[in-house]
C-alpha positions as CSV (number, residue, x, y, z in Angstrom):
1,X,5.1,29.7,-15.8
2,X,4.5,28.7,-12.6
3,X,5.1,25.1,-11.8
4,X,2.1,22.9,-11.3
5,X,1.7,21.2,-7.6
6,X,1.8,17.5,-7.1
7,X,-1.3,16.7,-5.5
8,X,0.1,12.8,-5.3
9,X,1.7,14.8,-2.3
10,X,-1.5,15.0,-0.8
11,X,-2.5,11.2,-0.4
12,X,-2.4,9.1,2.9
13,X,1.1,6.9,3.4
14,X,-0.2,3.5,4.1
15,X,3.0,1.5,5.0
16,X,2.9,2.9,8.6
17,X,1.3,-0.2,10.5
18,X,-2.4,0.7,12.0
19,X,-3.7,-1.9,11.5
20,X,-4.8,-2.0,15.3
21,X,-7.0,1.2,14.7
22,X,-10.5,1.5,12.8
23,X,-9.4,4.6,11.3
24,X,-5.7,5.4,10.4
25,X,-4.2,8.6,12.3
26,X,-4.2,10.9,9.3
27,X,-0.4,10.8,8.0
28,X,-1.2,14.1,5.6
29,X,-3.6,15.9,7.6
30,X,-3.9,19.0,5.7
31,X,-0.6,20.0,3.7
32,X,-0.4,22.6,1.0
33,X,-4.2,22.8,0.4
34,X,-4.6,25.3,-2.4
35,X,-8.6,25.8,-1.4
36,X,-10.4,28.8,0.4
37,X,-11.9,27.4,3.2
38,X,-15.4,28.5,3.7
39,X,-16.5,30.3,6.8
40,X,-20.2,29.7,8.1
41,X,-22.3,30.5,11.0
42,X,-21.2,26.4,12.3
43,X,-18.2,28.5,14.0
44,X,-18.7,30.9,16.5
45,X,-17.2,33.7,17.8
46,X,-15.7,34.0,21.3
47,X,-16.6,36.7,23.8
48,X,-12.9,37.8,23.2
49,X,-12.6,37.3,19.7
50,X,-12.4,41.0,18.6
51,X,-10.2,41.7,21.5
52,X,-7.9,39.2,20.3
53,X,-8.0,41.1,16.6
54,X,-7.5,44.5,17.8
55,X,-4.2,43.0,19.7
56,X,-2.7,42.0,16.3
57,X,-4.2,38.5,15.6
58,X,-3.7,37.8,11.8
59,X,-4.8,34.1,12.0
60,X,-7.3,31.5,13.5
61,X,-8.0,28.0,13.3
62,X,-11.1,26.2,14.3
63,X,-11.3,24.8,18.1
64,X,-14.3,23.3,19.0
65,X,-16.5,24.8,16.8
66,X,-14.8,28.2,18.0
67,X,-12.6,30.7,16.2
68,X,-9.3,30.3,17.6
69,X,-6.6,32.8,17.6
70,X,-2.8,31.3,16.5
71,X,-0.5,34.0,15.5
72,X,-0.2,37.3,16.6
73,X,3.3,38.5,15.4
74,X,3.9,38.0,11.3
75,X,6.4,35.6,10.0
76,X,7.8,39.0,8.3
77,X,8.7,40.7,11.7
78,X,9.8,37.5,13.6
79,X,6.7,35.1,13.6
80,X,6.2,32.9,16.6
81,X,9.3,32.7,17.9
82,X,9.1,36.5,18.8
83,X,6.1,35.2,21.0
84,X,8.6,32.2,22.7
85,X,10.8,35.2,23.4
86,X,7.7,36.6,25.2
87,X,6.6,33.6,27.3
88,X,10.4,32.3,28.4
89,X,11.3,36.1,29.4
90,X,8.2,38.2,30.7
91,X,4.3,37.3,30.5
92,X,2.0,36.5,27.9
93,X,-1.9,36.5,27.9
94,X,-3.6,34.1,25.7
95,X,-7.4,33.8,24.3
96,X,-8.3,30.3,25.5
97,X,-11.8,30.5,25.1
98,X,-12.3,27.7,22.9
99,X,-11.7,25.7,26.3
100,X,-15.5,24.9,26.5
101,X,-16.6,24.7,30.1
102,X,-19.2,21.7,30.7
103,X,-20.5,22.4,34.5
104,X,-21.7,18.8,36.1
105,X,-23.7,20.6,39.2
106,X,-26.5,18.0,41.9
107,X,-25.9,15.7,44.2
108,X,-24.6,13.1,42.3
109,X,-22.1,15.2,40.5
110,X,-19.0,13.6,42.0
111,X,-20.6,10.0,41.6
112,X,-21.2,11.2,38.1
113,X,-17.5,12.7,37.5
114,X,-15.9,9.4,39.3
115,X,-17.5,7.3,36.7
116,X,-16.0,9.5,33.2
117,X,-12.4,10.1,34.3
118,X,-10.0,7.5,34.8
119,X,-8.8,9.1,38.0
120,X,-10.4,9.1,41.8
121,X,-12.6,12.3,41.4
122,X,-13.1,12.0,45.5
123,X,-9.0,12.8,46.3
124,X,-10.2,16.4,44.5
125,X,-10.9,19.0,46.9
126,X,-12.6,21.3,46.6
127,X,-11.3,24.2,45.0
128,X,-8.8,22.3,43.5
129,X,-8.2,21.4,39.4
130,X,-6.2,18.2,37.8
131,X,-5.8,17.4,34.7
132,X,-7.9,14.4,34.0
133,X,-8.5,12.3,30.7
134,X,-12.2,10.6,29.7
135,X,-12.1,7.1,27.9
136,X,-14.0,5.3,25.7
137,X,-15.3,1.7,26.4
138,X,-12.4,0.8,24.0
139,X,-9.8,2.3,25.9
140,X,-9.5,5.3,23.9
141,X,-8.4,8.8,24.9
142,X,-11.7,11.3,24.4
143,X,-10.8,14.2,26.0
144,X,-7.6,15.6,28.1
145,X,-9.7,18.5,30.3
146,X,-8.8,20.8,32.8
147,X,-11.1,19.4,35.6
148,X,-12.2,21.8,38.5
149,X,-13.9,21.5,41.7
150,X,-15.5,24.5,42.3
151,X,-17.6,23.2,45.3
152,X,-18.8,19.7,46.6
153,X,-21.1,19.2,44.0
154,X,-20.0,21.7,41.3
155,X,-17.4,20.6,38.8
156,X,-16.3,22.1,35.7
157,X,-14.5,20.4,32.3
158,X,-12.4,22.7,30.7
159,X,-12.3,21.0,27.4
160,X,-9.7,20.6,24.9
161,X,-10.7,19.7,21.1
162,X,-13.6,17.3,21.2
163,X,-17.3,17.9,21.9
164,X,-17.2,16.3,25.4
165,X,-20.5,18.3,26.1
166,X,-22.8,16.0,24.6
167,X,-20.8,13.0,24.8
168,X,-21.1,13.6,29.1
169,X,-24.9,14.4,28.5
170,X,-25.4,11.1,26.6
171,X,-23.5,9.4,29.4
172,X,-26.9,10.5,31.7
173,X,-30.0,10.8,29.1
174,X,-31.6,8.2,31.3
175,X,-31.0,10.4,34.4
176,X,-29.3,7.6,36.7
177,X,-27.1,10.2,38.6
178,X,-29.1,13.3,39.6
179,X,-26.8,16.3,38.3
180,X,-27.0,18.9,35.2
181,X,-24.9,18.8,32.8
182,X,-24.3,22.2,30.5
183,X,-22.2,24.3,28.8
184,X,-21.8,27.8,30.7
185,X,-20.9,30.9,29.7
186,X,-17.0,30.7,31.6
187,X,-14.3,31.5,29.3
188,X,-10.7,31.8,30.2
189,X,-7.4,33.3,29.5
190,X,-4.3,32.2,30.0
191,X,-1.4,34.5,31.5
192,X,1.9,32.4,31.3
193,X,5.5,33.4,31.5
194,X,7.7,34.1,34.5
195,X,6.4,37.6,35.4
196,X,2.7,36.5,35.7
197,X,2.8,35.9,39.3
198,X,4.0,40.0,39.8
199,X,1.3,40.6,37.2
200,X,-2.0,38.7,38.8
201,X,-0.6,40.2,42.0
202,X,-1.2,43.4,40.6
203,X,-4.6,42.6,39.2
204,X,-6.0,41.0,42.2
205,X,-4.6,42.9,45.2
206,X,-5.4,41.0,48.5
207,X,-7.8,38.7,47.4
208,X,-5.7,35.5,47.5
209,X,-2.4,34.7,48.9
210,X,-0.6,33.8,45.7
211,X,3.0,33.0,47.3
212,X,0.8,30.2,49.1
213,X,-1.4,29.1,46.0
214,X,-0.9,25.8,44.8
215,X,-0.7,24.6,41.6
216,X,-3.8,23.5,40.2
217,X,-4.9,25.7,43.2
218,X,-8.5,27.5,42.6
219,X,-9.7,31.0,44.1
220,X,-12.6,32.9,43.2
221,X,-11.6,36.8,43.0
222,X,-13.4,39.8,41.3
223,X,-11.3,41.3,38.2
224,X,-12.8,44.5,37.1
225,X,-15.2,43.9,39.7
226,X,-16.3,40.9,37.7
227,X,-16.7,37.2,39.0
228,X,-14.0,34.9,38.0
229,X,-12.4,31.9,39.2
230,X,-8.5,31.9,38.9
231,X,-6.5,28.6,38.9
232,X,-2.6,28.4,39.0
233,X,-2.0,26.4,35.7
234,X,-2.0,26.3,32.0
235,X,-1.0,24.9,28.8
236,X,2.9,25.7,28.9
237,X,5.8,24.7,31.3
238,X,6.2,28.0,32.4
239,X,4.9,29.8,35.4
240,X,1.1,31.1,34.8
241,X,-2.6,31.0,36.0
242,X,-5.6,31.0,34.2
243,X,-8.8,33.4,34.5
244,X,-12.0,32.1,34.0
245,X,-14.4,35.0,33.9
246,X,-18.0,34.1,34.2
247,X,-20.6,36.1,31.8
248,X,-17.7,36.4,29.8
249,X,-20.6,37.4,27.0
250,X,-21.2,40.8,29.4
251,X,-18.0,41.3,30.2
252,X,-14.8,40.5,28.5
253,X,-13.6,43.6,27.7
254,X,-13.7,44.8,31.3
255,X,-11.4,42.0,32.5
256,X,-9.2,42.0,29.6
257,X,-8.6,45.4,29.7
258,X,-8.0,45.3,33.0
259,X,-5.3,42.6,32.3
260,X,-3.9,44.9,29.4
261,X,-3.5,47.8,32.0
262,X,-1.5,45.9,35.0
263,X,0.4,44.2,32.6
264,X,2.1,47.3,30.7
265,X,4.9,47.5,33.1
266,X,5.4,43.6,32.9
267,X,6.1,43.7,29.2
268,X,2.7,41.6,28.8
269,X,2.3,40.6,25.1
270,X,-1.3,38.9,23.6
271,X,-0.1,35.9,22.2
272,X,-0.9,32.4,20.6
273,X,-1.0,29.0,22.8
274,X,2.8,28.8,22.8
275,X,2.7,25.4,21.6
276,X,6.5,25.9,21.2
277,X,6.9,25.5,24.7
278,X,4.2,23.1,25.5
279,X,6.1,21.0,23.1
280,X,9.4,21.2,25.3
281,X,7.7,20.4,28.5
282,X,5.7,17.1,27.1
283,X,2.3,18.6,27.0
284,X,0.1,16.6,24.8
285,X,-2.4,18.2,22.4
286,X,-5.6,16.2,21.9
287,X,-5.7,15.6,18.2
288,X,-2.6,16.3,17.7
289,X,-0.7,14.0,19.7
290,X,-3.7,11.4,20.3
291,X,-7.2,10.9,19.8
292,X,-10.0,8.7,20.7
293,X,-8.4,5.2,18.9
294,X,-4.9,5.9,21.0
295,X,-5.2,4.6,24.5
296,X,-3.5,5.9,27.5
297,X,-0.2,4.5,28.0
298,X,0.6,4.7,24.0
299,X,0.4,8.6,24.5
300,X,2.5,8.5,27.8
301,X,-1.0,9.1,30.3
302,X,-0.4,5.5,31.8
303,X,-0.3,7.4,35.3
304,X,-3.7,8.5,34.3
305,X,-5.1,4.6,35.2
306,X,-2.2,3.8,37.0
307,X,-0.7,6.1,39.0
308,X,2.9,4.8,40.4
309,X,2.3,1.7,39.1
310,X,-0.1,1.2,42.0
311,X,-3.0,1.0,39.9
312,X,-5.6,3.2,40.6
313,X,-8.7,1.3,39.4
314,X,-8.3,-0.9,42.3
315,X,-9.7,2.4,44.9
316,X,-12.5,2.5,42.2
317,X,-15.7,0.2,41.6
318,X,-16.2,1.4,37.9
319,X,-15.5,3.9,35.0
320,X,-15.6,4.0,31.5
321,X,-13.4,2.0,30.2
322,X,-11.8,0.4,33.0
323,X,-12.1,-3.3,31.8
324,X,-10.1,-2.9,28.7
325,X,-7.2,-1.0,30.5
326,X,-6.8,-3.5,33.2
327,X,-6.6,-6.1,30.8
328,X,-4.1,-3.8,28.7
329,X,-1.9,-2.9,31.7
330,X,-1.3,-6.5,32.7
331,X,-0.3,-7.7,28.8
332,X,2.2,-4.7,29.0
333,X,3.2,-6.2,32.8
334,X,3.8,-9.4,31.2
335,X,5.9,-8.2,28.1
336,X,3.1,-8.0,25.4
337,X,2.2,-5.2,22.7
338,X,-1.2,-4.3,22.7
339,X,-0.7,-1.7,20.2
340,X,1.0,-0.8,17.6
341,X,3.1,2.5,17.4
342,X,4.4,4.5,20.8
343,X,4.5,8.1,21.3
344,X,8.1,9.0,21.8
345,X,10.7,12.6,22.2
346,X,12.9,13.3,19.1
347,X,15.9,15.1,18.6
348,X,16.7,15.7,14.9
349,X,18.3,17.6,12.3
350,X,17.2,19.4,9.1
351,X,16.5,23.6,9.7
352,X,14.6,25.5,12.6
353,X,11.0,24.5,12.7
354,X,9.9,28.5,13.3
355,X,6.3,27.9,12.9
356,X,3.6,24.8,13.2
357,X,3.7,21.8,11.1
358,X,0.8,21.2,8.6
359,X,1.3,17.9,8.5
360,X,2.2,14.5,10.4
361,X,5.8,14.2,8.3
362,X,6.8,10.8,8.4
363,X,9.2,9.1,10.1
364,X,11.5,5.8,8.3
365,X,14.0,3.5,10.1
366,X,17.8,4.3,10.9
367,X,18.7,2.6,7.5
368,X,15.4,4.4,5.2
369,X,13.0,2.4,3.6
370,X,9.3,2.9,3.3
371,X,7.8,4.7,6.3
372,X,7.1,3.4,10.1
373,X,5.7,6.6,11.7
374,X,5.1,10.0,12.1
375,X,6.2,12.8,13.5
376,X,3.4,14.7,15.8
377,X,4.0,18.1,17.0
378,X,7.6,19.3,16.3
379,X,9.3,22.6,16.5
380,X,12.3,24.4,16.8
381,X,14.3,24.4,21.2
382,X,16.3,27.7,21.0
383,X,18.6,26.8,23.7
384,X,18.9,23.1,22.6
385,X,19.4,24.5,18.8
386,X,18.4,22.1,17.6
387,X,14.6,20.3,16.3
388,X,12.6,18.2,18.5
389,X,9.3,16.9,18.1
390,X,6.9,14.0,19.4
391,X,5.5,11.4,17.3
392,X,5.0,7.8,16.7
393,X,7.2,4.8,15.9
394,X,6.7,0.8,16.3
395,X,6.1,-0.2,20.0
396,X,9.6,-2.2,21.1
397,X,8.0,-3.3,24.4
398,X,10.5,-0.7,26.3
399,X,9.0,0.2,29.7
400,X,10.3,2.1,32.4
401,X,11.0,2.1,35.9
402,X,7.7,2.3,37.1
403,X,6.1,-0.3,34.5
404,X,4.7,2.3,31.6
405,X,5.7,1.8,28.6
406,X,8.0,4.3,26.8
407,X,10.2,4.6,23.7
408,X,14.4,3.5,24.0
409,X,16.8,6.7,24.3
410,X,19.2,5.8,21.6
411,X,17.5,4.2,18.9
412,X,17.9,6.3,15.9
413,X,15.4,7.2,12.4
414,X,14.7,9.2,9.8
415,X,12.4,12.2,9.5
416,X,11.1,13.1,6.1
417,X,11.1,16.9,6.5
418,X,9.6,19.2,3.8
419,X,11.7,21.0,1.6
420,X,11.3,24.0,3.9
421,X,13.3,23.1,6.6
422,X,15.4,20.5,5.1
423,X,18.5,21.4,4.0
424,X,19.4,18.6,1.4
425,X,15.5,18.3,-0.2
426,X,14.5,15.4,-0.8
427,X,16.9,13.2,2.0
428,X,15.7,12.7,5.2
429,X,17.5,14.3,8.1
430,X,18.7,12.1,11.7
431,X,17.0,11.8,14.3
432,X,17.2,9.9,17.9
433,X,14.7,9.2,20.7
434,X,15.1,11.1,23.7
435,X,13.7,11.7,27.0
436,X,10.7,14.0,27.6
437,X,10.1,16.4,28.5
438,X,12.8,18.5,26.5
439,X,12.9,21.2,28.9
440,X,11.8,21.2,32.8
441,X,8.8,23.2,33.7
442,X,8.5,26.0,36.8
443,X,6.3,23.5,38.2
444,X,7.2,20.2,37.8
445,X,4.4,18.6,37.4
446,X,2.9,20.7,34.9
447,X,0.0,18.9,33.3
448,X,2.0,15.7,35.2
449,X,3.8,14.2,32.8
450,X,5.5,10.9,33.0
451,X,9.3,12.1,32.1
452,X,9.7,8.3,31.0
């Protein structure tokens, strides 16, 4: 007789202190849910969505409203870490078309952009991509994007997980900047790893000078004699470029296949976001590592609305959100806490994390008790051997040399790790803050972020 599940598992830890949020960050977001999920017409397909099942893809999660493939190798014949071997040794290509691509396009579209990212959108030239964050009028973090120039007054989000789209449109229903603001039909790949420049050099010939690219560098170039626009960047701290292929309804096959073709003799592999290694070089997730009730410089993006400490509001005469962090940056400049918990890096114990955490486990003081955090986005470092992981714990005030704030290397806790990867059940295994990111990336500033 099988034994029957505690489904007191399943309910929300309330002695972590959010009491600075509306809505707690959800401490047991999905766990061992025992239900089938039901699949409707609400999601949609991607234009490479059957290319991504013929390569091996075995399952999906949603991504804005879009199927979105996340494991390609089975736990039986290696799992994931089969695909970090991939990525840290040769080149990988990823389906990334759940970036949604919002193009702001008129004569006001720079005014326009200025006014929703916390950064100066008129030090972006064109041609040119940075990664950006949107606030709220709270302070809160909306969206992390990709943000490309693609002309003077052509700009394209490249979304992570939250409907930006109609939040930007909503921004201008009464039409007081004069651009358009839609979804296209752009959808990108990603081709990451350490061979990908040998690998794009074979797909695009001597269309662009790639020893001179950039990074966040753009080019338009013609794969399979289709339009795309190529950027040097992506989700991982490893050396890649990303291919945005316009019409990607009419013609994804012919530029993935072409991709599949050139990258034989690389040892190119189709392979999930390798959050693995996002995880080592700092790269936040949005809703994983923050969402819309966690403000900038509690999620490490101070530099976002402050770059250098310089304080980049001051070269701008508005944006969303702009009065609440000024008034947040100078509590934190004169030893307040404006918020509660801080995201910090982990080392800790307990067995390899080979695969992606269902839930935020929790995370106690050095000497136990009842829980004061939680534990983000974790996973097994190969060459560290050992865990590591972002997450949250109590705010100490710690800033550092530059004025953000940050957690203290040193100070020690406990992770509550399920019985899966601990190796005493039940006891909570060590773990210590540490710098971030874990491991350096081939550009170093990958995504740009603050290594504390």
């Amino acid at each position: 007789m099988s034994k029957e599940f505690d489904y007191t598992k399943l309910k929300h830890v309330t002695s972590v202190d959010q009491s600075d949020r509306k809505v707690p960050y959800n401490l047991r977001q999905s766990g061992p849910t025992k239900v089938e999920m039901l699949i409707s017409t609400r999601v949609r397909k991607s234009p490479y969505w059957h290319l991504s099942m013929q390569a091996g893809c075995w399952r999906a999660t949603v991504y804005n409203r879009i199927y979105h493939p996340r494991g390609y190798v089975k736990p039986e014949d290696g799992g994931a870490m089969v695909e970090y071997d991939a990525i840290v040794n040769h080149v990988t290509m990823w389906n990334v078309a759940v970036e949604r691509q919002i193009q702001v396009k008129g004569p006001d579209a720079e005014k326009f952009v200025d006014y929703v990212i916390t950064r100066d959108a008129t030090k972006i030239s064109t041609m040119r991509a940075r990664y950006v964050i949107l606030c709220n009028a709270y302070g809160g973090v909306l969206n992390d994007p990709i943000l490309l120039r693609i002309s003077k007054d052509e700009f394209w989000f490249s979304l992570s997980d939250s409907d930006i789209g109609m939040y930007l449109q909503g921004v201008n229903a009464d039409g007081r900047f004069n651009c358009t603001i839609d979804e296209i039909d752009a959808c990108p790949v990603q081709i990451q790893g350490p061979k990908s420049k040998a690998l794009m050099k074979d797909l695009l010939g001597d269309q662009v000078d790639l020893e001179n690219m950039p990074f966040y560098g753009l080019a338009e170039v013609k794969v399979a004699g289709r339009s795309c626009v190529i950027s040097q960047s992506g989700f991982s701290g490893e050396a890649g470029y990303e291919i945005y292929l316009r019409d990607a309804t009419l013609y994804a096959d012919e530029m993935w296949n072409a991709v599949l073709k050139v990258g034989k003799k690389h040892n190119l592999m189709v392979i999930a976001p390798a959050h693995h290694r996002r995880i080592q070089a700092g790269i936040l997730s949005w809703g994983q590592d923050m969402d819309q009730q966690h403000n900038p410089f509690q999620c490490n993006l101070g530099y976002q609305v402050s770059l250098s400490g310089k304080g980049e509001w001051n070269k701008k005469s508005d944006y969303v959100g702009k009065a609440v962090l000024e008034k947040m940056r100078a509590e934190l400049k004169a030893g307040k806490k404006p918020y509660k918990l801080q995201l910090v890096g982990l080392e800790m114990g307990g067995k390899p994390i080979d695969d992606y955490a269902p839930d935020f486990w929790l995370i106690s003081n050095e000497n136990g008790g009842d829980p004061v955090g939680f534990i983000t986005s974790p996973w097994y470092h190969p060459e560290k051997k050992i865990n590591i992981a972002m997450g949250y714990v109590p705010f100490d005030g710690t800033l550092n040399a530059n004025g953000f704030p940050k957690g203290k290397v040193g100070t020690k806790y406990k992770v509550h790790l399920p019985e899966k990867y601990s190796k005493t059940p039940g006891k909570p295994v060590d773990a210590v803050v540490t710098d971030i990111p874990f491991k350096e990336s081939y550009n170093a500033n990958t995504r740009e972020v603050s290594t504390g």
